[in-house]
Backbone as CSV, one residue per row, in Angstrom:
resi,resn,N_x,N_y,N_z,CA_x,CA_y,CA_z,C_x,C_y,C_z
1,UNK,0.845,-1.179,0.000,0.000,0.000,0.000,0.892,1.244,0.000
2,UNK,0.420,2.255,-0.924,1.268,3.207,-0.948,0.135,4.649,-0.456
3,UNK,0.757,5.287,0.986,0.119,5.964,1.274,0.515,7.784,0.821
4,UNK,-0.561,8.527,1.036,0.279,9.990,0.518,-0.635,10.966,1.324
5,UNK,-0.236,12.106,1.283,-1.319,13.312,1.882,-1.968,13.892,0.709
6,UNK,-2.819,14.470,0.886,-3.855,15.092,-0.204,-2.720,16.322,-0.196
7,UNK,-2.693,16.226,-2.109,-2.153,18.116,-2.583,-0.917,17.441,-2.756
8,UNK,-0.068,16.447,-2.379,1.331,15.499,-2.514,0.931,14.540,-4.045
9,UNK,2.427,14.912,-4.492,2.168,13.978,-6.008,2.838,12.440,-5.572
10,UNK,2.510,11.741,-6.783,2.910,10.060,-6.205,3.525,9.413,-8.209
11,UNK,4.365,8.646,-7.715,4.826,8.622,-9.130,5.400,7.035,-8.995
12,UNK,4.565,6.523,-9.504,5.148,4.919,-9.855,5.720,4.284,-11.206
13,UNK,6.912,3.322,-11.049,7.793,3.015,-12.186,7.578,1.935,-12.712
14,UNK,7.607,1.180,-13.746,7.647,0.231,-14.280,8.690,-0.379,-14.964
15,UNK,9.402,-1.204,-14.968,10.666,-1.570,-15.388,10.319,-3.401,-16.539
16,UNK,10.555,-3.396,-17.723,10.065,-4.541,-18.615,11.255,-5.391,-18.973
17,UNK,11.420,-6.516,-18.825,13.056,-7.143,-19.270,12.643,-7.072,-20.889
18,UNK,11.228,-7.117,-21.467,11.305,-7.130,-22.721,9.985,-6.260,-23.351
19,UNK,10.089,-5.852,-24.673,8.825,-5.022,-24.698,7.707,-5.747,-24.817
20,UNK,6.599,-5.626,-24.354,5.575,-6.155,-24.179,4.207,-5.278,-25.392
21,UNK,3.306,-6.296,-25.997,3.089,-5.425,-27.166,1.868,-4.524,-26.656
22,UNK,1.877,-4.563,-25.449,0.934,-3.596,-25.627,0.947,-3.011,-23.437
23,UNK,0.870,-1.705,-23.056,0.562,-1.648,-21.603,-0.096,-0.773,-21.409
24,UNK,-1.062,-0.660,-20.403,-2.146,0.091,-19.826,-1.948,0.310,-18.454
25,UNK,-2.368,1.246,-17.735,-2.333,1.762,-16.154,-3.694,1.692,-15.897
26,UNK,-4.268,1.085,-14.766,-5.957,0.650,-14.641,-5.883,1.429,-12.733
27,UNK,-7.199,1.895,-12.863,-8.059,1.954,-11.304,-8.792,1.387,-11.185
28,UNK,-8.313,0.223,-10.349,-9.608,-0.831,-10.847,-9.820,-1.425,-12.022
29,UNK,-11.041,-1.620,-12.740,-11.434,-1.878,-14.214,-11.332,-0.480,-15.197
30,UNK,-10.909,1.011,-14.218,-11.095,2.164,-14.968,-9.588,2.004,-15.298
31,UNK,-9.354,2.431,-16.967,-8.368,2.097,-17.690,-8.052,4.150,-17.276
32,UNK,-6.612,4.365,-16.796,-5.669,5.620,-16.574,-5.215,6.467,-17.980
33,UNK,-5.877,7.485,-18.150,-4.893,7.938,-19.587,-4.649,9.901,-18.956
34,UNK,-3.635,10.225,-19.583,-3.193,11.460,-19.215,-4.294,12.405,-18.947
35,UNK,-3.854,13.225,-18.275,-5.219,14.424,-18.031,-4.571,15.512,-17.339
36,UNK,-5.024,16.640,-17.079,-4.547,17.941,-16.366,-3.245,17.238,-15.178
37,UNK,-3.889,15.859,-14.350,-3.043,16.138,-13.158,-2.395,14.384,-13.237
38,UNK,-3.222,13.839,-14.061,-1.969,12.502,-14.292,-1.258,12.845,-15.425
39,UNK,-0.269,12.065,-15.210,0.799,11.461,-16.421,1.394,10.145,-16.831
40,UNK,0.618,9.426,-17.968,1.096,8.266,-18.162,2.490,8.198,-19.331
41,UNK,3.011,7.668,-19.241,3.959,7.564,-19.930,4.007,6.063,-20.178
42,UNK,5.217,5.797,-21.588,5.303,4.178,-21.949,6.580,4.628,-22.670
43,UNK,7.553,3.999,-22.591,8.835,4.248,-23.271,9.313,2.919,-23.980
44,UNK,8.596,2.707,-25.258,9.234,1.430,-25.753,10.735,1.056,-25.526
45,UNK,11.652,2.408,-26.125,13.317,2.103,-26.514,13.402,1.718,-25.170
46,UNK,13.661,2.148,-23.839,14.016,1.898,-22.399,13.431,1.219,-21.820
47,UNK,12.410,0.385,-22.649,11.466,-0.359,-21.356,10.808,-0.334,-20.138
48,UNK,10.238,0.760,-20.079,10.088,1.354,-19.117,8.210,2.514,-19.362
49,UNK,7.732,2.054,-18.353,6.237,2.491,-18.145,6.201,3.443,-16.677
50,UNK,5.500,4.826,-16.759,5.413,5.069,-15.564,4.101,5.758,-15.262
51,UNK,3.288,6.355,-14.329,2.075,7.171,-13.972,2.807,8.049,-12.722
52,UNK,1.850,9.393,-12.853,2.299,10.171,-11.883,1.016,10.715,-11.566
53,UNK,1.062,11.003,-10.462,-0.635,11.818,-10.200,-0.230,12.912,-9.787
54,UNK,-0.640,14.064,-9.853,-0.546,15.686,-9.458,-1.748,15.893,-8.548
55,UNK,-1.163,16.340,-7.066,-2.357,17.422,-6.423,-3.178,15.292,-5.942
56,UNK,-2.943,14.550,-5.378,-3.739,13.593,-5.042,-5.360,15.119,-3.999
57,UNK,-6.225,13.635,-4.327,-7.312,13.566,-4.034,-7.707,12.513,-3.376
58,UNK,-8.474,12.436,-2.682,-9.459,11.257,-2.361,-9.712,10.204,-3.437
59,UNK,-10.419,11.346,-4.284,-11.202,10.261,-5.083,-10.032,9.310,-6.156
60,UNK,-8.349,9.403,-5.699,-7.745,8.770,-6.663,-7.397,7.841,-5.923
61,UNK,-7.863,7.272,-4.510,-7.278,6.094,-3.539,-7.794,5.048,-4.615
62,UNK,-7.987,3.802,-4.506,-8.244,2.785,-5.019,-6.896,1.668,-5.215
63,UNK,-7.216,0.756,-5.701,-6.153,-0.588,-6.476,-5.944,0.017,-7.848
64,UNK,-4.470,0.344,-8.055,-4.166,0.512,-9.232,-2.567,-0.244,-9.758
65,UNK,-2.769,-0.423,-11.363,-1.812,-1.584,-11.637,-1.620,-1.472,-12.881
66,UNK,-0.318,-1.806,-13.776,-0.080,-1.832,-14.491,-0.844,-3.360,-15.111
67,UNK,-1.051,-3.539,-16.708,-1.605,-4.943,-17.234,-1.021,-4.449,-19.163
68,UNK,-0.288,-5.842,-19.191,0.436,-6.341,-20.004,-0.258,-7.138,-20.963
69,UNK,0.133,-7.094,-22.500,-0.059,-8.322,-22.382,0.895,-9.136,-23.224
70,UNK,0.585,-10.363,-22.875,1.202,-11.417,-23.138,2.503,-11.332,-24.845
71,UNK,3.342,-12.293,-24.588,4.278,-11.997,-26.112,3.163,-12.601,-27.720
72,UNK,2.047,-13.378,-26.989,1.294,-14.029,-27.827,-0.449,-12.465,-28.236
73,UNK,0.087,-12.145,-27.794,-1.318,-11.011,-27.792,-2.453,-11.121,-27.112
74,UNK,-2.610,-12.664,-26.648,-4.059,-13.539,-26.701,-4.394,-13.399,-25.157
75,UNK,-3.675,-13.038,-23.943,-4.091,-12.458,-22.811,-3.743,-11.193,-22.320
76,UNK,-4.324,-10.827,-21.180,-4.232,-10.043,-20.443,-2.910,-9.865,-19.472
77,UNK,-2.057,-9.798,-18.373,-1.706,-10.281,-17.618,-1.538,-8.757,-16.353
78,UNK,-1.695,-8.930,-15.100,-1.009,-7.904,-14.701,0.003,-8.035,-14.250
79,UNK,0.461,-7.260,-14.378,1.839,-7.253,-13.829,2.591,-6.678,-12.921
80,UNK,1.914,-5.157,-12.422,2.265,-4.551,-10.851,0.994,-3.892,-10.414
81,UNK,0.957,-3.909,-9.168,-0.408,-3.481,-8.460,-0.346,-3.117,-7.113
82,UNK,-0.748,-2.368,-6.748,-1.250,-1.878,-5.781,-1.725,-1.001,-5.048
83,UNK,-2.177,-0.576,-4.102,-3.406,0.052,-3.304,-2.694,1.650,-3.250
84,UNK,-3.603,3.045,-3.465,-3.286,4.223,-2.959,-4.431,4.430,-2.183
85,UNK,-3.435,4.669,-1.247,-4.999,5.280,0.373,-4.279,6.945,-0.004
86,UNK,-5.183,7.874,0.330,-4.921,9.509,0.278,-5.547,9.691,1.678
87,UNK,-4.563,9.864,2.771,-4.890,11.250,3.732,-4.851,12.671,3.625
88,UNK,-5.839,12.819,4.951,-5.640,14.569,4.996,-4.256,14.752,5.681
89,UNK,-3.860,15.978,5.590,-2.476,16.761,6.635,-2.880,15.875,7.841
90,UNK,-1.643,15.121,8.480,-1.497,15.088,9.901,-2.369,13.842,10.312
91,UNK,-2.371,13.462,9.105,-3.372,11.696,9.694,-2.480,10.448,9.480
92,UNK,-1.591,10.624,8.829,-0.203,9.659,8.384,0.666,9.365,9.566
């Protein structure tokens, strides 16, 4: 579980031994794409996937995870995951 204070940014890495043909950042079943205060990124040449959130909120706690898929195309897989709880100031 990765905890943070509300108004604190949070920035998770992804590291691939090989490129994978395809990656997504999920909340839950809600699929992550850039906006005012996230940032997804995917770096084929470096292998490398990351998300950043700006200004956390409440409403961005949830299970969130990177999902891969497979060298065959034909599944899903995930591949890193886990929980953001958002406190207020001084509850951490």
């Amino acid at each position: 579980m990765v905890c943070i204070v509300t108004g604190d940014s949070v920035k998770v890495e992804c590291f691939f031994k090989k490129k994978p043909p395809s990656v997504g950042w999920y909340r839950g079943t809600i699929s992550v794409t850039t906006d005012p205060r996230v940032t997804v990124v995917y770096n084929e040449e470096k292998l490398f996937s990351s998300m950043e959130i700006k200004k956390c909120k409440y409403s961005d706690e949830g299970k969130l995870c990177v999902q891969v898929e497979d060298e065959d195309g034909d599944s899903v897989l995930e591949f890193a995951g886990f929980s953001l709880s958002v406190k207020g100031v001084g509850v951490l």
